[in-house]
C-alpha positions in Angstrom: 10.0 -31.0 -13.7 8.3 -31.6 -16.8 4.3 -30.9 -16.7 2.1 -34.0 -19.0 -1.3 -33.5 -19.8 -3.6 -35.9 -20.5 -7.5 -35.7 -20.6 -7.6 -39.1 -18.5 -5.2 -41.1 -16.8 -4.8 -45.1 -17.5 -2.4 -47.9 -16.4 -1.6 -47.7 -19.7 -0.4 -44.5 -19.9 1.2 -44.1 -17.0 3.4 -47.4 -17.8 4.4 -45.8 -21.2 5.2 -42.3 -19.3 7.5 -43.9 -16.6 9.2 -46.2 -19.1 9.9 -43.0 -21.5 10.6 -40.7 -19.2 12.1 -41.5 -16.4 13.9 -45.2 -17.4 15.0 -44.1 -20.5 15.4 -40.1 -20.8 16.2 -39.5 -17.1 13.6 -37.1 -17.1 11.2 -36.1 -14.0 7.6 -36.1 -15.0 4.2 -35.8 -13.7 1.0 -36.5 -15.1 -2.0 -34.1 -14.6 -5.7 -33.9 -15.7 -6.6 -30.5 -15.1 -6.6 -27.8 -18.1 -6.6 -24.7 -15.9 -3.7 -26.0 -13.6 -1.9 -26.9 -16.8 -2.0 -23.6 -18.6 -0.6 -21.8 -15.5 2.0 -23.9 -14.6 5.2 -22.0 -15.7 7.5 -25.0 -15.6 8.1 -27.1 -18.9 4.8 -29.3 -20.0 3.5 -31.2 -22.7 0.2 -32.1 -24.0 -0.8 -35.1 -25.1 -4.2 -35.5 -26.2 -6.3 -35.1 -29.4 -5.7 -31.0 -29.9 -3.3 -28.4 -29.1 -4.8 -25.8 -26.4 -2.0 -22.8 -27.1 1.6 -22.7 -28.2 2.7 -25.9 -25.5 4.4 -28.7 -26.9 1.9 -30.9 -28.4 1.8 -34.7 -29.2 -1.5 -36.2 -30.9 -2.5 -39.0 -28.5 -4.1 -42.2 -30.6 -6.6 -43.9 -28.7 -4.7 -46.8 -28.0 -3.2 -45.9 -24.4 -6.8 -44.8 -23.1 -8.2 -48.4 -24.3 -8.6 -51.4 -22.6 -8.7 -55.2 -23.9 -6.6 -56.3 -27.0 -8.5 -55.3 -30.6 -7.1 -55.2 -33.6 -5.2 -52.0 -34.8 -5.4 -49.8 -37.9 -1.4 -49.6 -38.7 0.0 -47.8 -41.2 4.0 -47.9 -41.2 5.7 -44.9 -42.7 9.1 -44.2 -43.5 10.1 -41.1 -41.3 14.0 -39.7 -39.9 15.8 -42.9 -41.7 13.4 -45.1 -39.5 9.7 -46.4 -39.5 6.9 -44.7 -37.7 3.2 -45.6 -36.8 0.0 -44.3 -35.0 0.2 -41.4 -37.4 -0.8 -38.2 -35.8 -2.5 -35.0 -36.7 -3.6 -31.7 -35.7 0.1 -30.0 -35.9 1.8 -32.5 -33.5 5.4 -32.3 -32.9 5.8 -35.4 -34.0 4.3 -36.9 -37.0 3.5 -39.7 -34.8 2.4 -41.0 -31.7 5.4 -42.4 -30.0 3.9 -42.9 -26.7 1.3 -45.5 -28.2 4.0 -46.9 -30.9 6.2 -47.6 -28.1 3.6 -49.3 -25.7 2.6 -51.2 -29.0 6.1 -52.6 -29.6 7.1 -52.8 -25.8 4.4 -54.3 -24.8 4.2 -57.2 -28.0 0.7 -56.5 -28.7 0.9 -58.3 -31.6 1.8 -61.6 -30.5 -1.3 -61.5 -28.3 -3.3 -60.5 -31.5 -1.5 -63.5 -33.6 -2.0 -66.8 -32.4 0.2 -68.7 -35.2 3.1 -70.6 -33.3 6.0 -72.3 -34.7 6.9 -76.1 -33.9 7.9 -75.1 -30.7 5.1 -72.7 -29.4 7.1 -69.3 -30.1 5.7 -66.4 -32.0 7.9 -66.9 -35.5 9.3 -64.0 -36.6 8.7 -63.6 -40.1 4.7 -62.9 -38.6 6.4 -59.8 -37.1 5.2 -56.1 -38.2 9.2 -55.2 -37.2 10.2 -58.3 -40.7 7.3 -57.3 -42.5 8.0 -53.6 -42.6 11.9 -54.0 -42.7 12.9 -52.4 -39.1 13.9 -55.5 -36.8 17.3 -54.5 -37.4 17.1 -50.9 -35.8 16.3 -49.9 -32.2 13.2 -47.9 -33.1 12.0 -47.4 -29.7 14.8 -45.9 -28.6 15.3 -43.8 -31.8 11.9 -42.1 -31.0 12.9 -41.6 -27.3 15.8 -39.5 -29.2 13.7 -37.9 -31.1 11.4 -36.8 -28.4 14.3 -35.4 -26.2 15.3 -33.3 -29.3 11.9 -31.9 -29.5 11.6 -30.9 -25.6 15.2 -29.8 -25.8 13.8 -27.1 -28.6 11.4 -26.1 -26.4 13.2 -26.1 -23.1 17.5 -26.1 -23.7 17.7 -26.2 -19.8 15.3 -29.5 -19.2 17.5 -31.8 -17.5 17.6 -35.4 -18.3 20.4 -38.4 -18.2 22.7 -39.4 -20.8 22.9 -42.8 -21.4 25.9 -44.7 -22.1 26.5 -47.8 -24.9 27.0 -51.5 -22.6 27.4 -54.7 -23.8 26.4 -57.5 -21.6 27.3 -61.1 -22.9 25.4 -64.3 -21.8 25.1 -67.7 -22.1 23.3 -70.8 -22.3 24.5 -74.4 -20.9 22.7 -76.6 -22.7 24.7 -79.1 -22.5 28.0 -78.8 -20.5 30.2 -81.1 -21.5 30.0 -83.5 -25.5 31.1 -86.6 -23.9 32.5 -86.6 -20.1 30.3 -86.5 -17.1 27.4 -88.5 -19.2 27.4 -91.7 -17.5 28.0 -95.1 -19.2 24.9 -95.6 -20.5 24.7 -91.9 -22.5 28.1 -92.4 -23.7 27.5 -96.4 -25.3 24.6 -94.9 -26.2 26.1 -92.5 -28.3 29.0 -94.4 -29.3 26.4 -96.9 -31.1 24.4 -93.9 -32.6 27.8 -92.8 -34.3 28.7 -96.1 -35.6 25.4 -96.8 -36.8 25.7 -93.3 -38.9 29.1 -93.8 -39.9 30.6 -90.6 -38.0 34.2 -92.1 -37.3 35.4 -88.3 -36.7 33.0 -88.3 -33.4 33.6 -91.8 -32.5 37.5 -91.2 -32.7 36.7 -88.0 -30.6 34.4 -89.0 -28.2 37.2 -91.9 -27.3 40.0 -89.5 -27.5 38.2 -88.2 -24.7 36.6 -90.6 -22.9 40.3 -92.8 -23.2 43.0 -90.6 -23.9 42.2 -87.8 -21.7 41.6 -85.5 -24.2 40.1 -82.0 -23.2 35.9 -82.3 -24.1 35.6 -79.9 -27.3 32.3 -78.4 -25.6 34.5 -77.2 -22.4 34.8 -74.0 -23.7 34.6 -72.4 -19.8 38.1 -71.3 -20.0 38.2 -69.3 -23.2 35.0 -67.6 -22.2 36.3 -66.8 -18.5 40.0 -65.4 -20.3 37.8 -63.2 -22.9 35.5 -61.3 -20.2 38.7 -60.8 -17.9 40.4 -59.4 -21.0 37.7 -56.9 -22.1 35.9 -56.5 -18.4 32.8 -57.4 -19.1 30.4 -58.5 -16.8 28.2 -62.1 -18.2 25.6 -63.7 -17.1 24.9 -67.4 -17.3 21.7 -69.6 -17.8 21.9 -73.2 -16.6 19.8 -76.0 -17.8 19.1 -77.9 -15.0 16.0 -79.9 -15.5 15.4 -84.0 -15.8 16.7 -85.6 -19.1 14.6 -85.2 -21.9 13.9 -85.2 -25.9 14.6 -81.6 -25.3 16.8 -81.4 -22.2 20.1 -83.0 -22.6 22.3 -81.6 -19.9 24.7 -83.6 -17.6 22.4 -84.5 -14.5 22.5 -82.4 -11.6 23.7 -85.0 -9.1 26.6 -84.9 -11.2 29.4 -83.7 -8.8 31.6 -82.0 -11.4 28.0 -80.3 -13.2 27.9 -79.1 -9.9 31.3 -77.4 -9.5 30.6 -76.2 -12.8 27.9 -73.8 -11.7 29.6 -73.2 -8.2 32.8 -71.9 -10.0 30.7 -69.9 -12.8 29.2 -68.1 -10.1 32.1 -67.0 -8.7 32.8 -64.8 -10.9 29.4 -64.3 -13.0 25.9 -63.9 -12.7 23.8 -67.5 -12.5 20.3 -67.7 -13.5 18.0 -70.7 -14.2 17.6 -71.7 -17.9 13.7 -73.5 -17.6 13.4 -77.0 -19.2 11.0 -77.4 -22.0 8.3 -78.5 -20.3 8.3 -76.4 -17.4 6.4 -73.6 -19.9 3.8 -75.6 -19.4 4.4 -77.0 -15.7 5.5 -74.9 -13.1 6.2 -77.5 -10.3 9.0 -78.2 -12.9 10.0 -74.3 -12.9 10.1 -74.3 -8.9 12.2 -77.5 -8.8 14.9 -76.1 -10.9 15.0 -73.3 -9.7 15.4 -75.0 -6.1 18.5 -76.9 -7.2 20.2 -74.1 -8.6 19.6 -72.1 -5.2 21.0 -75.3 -3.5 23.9 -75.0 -5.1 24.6 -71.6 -5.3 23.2 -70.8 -1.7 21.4 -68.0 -2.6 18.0 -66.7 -4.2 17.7 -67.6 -8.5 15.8 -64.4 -9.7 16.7 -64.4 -13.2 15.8 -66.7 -15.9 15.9 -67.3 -19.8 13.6 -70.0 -21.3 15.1 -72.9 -23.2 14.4 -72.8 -26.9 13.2 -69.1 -26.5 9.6 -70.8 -25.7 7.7 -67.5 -24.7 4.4 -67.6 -24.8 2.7 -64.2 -23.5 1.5 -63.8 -21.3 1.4 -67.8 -19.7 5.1 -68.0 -19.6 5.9 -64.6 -17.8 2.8 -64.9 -15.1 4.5 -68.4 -14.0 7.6 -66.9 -14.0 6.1 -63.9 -11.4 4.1 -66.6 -10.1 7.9 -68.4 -9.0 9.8 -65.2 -8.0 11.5 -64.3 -11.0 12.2 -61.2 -11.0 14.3 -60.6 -14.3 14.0 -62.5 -17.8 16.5 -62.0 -21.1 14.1 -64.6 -23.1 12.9 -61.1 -25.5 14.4 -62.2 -28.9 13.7 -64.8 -31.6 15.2 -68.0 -32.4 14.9 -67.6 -36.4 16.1 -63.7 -36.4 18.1 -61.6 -35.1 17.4 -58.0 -34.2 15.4 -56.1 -31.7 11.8 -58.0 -31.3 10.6 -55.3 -28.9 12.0 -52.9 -30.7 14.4 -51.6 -28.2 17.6 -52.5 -26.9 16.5 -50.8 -23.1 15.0 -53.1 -20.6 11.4 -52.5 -19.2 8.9 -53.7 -17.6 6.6 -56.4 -18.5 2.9 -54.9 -18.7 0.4 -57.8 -18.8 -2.6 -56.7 -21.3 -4.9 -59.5 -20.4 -4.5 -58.0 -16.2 -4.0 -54.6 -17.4 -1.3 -54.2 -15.3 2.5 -52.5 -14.8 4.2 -56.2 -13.6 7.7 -56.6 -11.1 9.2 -58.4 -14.1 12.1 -57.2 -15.9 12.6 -58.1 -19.5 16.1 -57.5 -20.9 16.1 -58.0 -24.6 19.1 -60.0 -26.5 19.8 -58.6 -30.1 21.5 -61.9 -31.8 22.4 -65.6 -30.9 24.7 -67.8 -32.6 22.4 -70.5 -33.3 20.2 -67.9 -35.1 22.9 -66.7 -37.5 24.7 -70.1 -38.9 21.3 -72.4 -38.7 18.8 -70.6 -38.6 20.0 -67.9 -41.5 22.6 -70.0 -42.5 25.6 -67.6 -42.9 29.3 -68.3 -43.1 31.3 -66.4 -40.7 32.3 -63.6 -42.7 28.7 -62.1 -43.5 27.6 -63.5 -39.5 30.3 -61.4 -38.3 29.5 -58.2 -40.7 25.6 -58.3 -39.3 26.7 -58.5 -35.9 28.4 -55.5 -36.1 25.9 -54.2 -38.1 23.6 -54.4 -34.5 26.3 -53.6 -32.2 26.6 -50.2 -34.5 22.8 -49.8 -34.0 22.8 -50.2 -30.3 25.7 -47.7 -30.0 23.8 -45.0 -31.7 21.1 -44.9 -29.1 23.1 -45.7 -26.4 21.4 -48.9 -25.3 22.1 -52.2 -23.7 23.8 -54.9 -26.5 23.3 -58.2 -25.3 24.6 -61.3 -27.2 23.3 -65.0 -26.6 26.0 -67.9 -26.8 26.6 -71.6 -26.3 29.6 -73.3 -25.2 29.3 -75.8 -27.6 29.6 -73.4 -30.6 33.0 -72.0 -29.4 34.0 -75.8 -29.8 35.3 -75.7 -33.6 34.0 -79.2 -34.1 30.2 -80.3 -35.6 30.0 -77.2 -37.9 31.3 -74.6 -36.2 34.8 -74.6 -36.9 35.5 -70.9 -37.2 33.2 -69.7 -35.0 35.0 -69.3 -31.8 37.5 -66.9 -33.7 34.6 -65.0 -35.0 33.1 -64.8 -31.4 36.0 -63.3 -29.9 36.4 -60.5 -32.9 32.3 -59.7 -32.1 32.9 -59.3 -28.4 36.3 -57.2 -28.7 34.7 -55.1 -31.2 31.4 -54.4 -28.4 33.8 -54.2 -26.0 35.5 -51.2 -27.6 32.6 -49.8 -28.0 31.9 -49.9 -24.1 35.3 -48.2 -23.4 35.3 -45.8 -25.9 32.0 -44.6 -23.7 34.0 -44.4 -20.5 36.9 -42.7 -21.8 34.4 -40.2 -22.7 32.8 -40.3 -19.4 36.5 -39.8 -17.9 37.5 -36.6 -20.2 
C-alpha cells in the first residue's frame, strides 16, 4: 500500500487522491497526517506538502486542494514532456508541477465556474477555455500526468502494484429527430412541404414525397447501418433519446407515436438507452422527471444515464438537477464548437460540486468529438474531419483511456450536406475499433 502525507486532509484532496490513485492507476492508497507515523512506515509513501522531510518521494502541494470557495488562480502554463503543465512547483519536487491540483483544476472545470460568459445557448464556449488558449484541448493531459506520476513511483518502488489500463472506444448517439419525414403527422409534414416550396428546395420536396408516397426508405433511418457496424466491430453503444414536448428546439416524433416507440423498445434490446433532456428542462426539472418517466415506461426499467440536448451544461445547476432526478451517469463533458478533451481527460470521474464542496454520485464520462462539431461548427470536408479524428483516437490510445464519439442518425443520411459522411463515419469507427482489439489480443498473448 502506498503511504500519502499530507499536513491536513480536505474533501478536496481526498477526491483528487481517489480519482488518481485508485480509478485511474489501480493503486491502493491511504492518506495520513502524522510525521512520525510517516517516517517509520517502511512501506512505499509519498509526501505531498510544501517541503521534503528526507529522501521520500516528494510532490510540492499548491494551495489549491487545502482551499475552499472558488477564487481566482495564478496560472502559468509551461511547456513540459511534449505536454502543458501548471501549478508550478518548487523545493526539489519530483515533478515540476503539481499534478494533484492541475488535475482537480481541469477535472473539476473550475474555470467555468470562474467565467460566467455563455454562448447563445447558455454553454461555456470553448474558445474561453485555458485547454484553446494554451493549445492542449487536443491531448489527454490528465491522463498524461497520471503516466507520468506512475513512472516516478515506479523509480522509487519497481514492485508497487497498480492496474494497466486498456484503450476502449464506446460510440453513442443522439436521436434528435428520428425519422426526416414519416411518423410526423399531417400537419408537420404540410407544414414542411409548404416551407420547402416557399424556399424553392424541389430536391426535399421530391424527397419528402418519395417518401411519404412512394414508400421510399426515410433518409434519416439510419438504425440499420448503425446496428450492422457495432455487430461487425463489437462494440457496445449507448443511445440518448429526445423525448420531450415539441418545441423551437425539440423536434422529435411525439412519444405517443407507436413506431417512436418501437424505435426505443428495439434500440434497447441490444444497446444502452438513456434520456437525452429537452431544452428547457435545464432550467425546469418537472420537465427532466417527465421524460425521464416516459422513457422508463417504455423501456420498463430505471433511466440513470443522461446527455443534455445542445450540450446545455451549466455547472453546477444542470448536474445538481440531474442528482436531484436519479441520474446517476452523464456523457454531456464536451463542447459543441470543438472537439477535444474539455476536462482534460478521456477517464470518467466523479463530479465534485465546488459551490457544496463535495465528492457527488454522479458520473461524468467525457466525449472527445461529435459530428456536428467537425463539418458546422469547424467546417471541414471529410478528408481533414477524418484525419483529426484519428488524430484523437491516437491520443486516447496512448494513455489508455476511454474514446467516446457523439453521432446523429441524420448525419449518416448522405442527404442535406452530409453526403460523404456516413462513409467517413464507418472508416472512424473501424479504425477505433482496431485499436480496441489490438488491446485484447495483447491481453490474450
Amino acid at each position: 500500500m502506498l503511504l500519502i502525507y499530507t499536513p491536513k486532509n480536505t474533501h478536496r484532496l481526498s477526491y483528487t487522491f481517489e480519482h488518481i490513485f485508485e480509478h485511474m492507476l489501480g493503486v491502493e492508497a491511504s492518506i495520513i497526517n502524522q510525521k512520525q507515523a510517516f517516517a517509520d512506515y517502511k512501506g512505499p509513501k509519498l509526501n505531498y506538502s510544501s517541503r521534503q522531510h528526507g529522501e521520500e518521494m516528494f510532490f510540492y502541494a499548491s494551495p489549491l486542494l487545502f482551499e475552499n470557495g472558488i477564487k481566482p488562480q495564478r496560472i502559468k502554463v509551461q511547456d513540459y514532456a511534449d505536454t502543458k503543465i501548471f501549478f508550478i512547483s518548487k523545493n526539489n519536487s519530483d515533478l515540476p508541477f503539481d499534478l494533484f491540483a492541475a488535475t482537480f483544476y481541469l477535472i473539476t472545470r473550475y474555470e467555468e465556474y470562474l467565467d460566467k460568459e455563455r454562448d447563445e445557448h447558455g454553454r461555456f464556449p470553448a474558445h474561453k477555455s485555458m485547454a484553446v488558449e494554451h493549445d492542449f484541448l487536443h491531448q489527454a493531459v490528465v491522463d498524461r500526468w497520471c503516466l507520468m506520476l506512475l513512472e516516478v513511483l515506479l523509480q522509487y518502488y519497481p514492485d508497487l502494484k497498480y492496474k494497466r489500463r486498456k484503450f476502449r472506444y464506446r460510440p453513442s448517439y443522439d436521436i434528435d429527430l428520428a425519422w426526416a419525414f414519416k411518423n410526423k403527422g399531417v400537419l408537420r409534414n404540410l407544414g414542411g412541404l409548404a416551407y420547402n416550396l416557399r424556399h424553392r428546395e424541389m430536391a426535399n420536396v421530391r424527397q419528402r414525397l418519395s417518401v411519404l408516397l412512394g414508400g421510399n426508405p426515410d433518409p434519416y433511418d439510419t438504425f440499420a447501418f448503425q446496428r450492422e457496424l457495432q455487430k461487425t466491430h463489437r462494440l457496445d453503444p449507448i443511445y440518448f433519446f429526445l423525448v420531450g414536448d415539441y418545441g423551437e428546439f425539440d423536434k422529435n416524433i411525439s412519444i405517443e407515436n407507436l413506431s417512436f416507440q418501437e424505435l426505443i423498445r428495439s434500440t434497447g434490446d441490444h444497446a444502452e438507452v438513456g434520456v437525452h433532456p429537452s431544452y428547457d428542462s435545464n432550467e425546469n426539472g418537472e420537465a427532466l422527471e417527465l421524460e425521464t418517466k416516459r422513457l422508463q415506461r417504455i423501456l420498463k426499467k430505471d433511466i440513470v444515464q443522461s446527455r443534455q440536448h445542445f450540450l446545455r451544461l451549466d455547472l453546477p445547476d444542470t448536474y445538481q438537477q440531474l442528482i436531484e432526478h436519479d441520474i446517476t451517469a452523464d456523457y454531456t463533458m464536451g463542447y459543441s464548437k470543438g472537439v477535444g478533451f474539455r476536462a482534460g481527460t478521456c477517464t470518467p470521474f466523479y463530479f465534485y460540486d465546488l459551490t457544496l464542496e463535495m465528492r457527488t454520485s454522479l458520473k461524468v464520462y467525457p466525449f472527445m468529438l461529435m459530428d456536428v462539431s467537425l463539418r458546422l461548427h469547424l467546417g471541414l470536408e471529410v478528408d481533414k474531419a477524418l484525419a483529426l479524428a484519428k488524430k484523437l483516437v491516437d491520443e486516447t490510445a496512448l494513455v489508455n483511456g476511454l474514446f467516446m464519439t457523439l453521432w446523429h442518425n441524420h448525419t449518416l443520411s448522405e442527404t442535406h450536406g452530409w453526403e460523404g459522411w456516413r462513409e467517413m463515419y464507418a472508416e472512424l469507427v473501424a479504425y477505433a475499433a482496431a485499436k480496441q482489439q489490438e488491446e485484447k489480443e495483447v491481453e490474450v498473448i
